[in-house]
Residue frames relative to the residue before (quaternion, step in Angstrom):
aa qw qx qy qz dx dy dz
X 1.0000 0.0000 0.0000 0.0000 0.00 0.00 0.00
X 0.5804 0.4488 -0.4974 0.4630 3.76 0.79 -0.76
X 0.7237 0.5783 -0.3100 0.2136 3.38 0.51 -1.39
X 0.6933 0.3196 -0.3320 0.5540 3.39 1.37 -0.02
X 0.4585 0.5081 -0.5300 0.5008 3.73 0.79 0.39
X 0.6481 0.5229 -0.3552 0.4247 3.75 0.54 -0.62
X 0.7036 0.4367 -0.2560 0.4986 3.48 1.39 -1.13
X 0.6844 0.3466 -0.2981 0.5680 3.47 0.70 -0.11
X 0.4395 0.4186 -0.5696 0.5543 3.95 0.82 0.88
X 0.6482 0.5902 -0.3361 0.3443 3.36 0.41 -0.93
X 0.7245 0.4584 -0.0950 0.5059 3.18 1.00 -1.39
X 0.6396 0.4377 -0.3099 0.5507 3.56 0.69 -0.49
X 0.8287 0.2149 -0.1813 0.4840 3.83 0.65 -0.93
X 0.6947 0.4941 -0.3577 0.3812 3.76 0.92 -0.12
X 0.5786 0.5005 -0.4607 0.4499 3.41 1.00 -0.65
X 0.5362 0.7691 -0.1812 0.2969 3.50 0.57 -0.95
X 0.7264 0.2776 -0.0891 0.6223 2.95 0.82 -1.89
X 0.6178 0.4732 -0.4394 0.4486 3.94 0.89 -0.46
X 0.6008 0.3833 -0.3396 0.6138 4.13 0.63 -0.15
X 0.5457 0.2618 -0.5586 0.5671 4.22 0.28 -0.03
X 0.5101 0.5257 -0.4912 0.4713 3.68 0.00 -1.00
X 0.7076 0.5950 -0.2514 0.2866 3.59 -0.68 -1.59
X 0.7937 0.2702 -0.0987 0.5360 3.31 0.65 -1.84
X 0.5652 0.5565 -0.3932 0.4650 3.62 0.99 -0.35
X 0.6055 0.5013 -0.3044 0.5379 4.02 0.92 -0.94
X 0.7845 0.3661 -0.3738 0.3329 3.75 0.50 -0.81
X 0.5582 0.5184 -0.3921 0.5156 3.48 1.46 -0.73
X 0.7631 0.3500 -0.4558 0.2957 3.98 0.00 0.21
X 0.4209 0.6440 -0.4276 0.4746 3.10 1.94 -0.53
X 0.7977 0.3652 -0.2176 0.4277 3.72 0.69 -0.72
X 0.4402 0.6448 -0.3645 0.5076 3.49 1.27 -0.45
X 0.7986 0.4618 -0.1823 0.3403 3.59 0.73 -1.09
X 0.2407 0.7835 -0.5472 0.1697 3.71 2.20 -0.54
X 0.3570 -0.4361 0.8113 0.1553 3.24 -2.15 0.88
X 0.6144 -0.4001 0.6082 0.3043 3.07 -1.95 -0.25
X 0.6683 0.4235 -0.4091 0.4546 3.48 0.93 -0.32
X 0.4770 0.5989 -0.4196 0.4876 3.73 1.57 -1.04
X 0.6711 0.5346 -0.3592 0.3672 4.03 0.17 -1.29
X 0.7266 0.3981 -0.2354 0.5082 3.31 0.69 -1.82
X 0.7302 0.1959 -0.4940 0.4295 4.46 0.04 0.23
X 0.5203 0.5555 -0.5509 0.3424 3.62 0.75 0.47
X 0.3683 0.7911 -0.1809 0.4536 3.12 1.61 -0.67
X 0.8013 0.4036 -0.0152 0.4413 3.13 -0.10 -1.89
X 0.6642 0.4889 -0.2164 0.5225 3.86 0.99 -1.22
X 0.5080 0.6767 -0.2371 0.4774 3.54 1.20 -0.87
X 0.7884 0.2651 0.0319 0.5542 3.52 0.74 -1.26
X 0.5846 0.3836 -0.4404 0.5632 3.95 0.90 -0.09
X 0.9723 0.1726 0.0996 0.1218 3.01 -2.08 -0.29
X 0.9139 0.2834 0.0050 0.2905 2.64 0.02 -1.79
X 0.2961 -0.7926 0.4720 0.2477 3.29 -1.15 0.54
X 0.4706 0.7042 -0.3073 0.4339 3.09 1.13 0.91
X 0.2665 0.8425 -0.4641 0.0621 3.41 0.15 1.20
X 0.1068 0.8494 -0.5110 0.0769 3.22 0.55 1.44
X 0.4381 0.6814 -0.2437 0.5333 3.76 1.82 -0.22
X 0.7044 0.5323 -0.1611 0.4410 3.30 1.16 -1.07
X 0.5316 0.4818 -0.3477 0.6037 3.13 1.00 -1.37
X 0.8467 0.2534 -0.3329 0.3287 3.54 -0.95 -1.46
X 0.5700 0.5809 -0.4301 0.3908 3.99 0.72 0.20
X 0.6085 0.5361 -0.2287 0.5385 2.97 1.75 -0.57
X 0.6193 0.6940 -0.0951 0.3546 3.25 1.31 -0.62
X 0.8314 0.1604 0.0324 0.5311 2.91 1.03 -1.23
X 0.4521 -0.7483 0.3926 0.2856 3.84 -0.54 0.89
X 0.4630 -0.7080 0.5004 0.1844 3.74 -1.01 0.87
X 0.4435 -0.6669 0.4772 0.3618 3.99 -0.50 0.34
X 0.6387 0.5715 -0.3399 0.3871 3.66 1.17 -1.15
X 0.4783 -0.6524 0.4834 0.3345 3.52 -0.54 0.28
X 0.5651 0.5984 -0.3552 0.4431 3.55 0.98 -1.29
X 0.8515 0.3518 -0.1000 0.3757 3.01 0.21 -2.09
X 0.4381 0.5952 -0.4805 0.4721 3.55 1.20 0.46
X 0.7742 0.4829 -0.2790 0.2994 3.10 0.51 -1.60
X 0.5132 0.6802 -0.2551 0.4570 3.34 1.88 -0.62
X 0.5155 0.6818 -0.2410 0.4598 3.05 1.42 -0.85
X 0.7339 0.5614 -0.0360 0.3807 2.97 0.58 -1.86
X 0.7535 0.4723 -0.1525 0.4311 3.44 1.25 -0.68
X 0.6256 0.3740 -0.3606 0.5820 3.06 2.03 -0.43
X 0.4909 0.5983 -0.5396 0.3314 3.68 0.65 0.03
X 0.7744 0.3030 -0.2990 0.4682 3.73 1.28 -0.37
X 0.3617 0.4966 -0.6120 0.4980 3.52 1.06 0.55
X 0.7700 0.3733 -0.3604 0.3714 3.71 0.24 -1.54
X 0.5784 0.4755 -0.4829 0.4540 4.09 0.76 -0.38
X 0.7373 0.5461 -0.1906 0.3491 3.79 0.56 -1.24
X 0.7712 0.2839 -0.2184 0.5263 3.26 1.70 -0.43
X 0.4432 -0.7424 0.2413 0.4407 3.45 1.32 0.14
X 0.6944 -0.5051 0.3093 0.4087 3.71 -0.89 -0.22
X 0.6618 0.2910 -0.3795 0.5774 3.83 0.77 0.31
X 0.4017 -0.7810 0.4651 0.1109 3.72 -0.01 1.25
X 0.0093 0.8357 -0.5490 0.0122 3.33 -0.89 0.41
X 0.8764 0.0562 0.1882 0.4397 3.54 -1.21 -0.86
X 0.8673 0.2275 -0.0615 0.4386 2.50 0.38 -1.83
X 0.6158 0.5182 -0.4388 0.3998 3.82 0.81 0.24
X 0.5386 0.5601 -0.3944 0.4906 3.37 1.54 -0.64
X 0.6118 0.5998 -0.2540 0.4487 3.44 1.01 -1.04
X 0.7632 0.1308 -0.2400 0.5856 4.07 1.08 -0.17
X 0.3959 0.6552 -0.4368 0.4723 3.45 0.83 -0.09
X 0.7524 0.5705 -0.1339 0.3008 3.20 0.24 -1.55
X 0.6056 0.4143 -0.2742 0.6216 3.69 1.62 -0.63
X 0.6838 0.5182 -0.3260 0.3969 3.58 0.49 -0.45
X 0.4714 0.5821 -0.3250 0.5774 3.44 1.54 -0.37
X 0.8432 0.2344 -0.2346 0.4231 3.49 0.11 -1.46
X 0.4903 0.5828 -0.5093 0.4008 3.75 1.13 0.27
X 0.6015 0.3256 -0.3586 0.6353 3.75 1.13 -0.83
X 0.4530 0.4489 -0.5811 0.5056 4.42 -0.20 0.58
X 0.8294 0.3095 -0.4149 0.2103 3.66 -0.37 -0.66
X 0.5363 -0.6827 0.3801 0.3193 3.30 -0.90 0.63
């Protein structure tokens, strides 16, 4: 009997704390974005793929830099304003905000 009270502490307080853990680690991983981190979220966003799991959590999570926040901030309303299956028209505003973070 202890031995399953111990397993079910474990379970009740570790899974938990490993997903606070989790979500804490991803928000500084993002908290910390370079300009170079912004500009291939950026870039993946607009190529190919139909994968925008990068995107989402860039969208997700808040940047320390002010700039690169506010950059942030501007594609959350392209991505609200253009809906969730991109097109034309998001490549079409997306696409300046990229070559504004290109210029030297």
């Amino acid at each position: 009997m202890p031995r399953a009270l111990i397993v079910i502490a474990v379970v009740l307080i570790g899974v938990p704390a490993f997903f606070v853990w989790a979500n804490w680690a991803t928000r500084r991983h993002y908290a910390r974005f370079t300009l170079r981190d912004v500009q291939a979220v950026l870039e993946d966003a607009l190529g190919p793929s139909e994968y925008y799991d990068n995107w989402e959590l860039f969208l997700a999570w808040p940047i320390d830099e002010p700039y690169l926040e506010s950059v942030r901030q501007r594609c959350i309303q392209i991505w609200d304003e253009c809906g969730e299956k991109p097109g034309d028209e998001f490549v079409a505003r997306l696409r300046p905000v990229l070559d504004e973070l290109n210029k030297p």
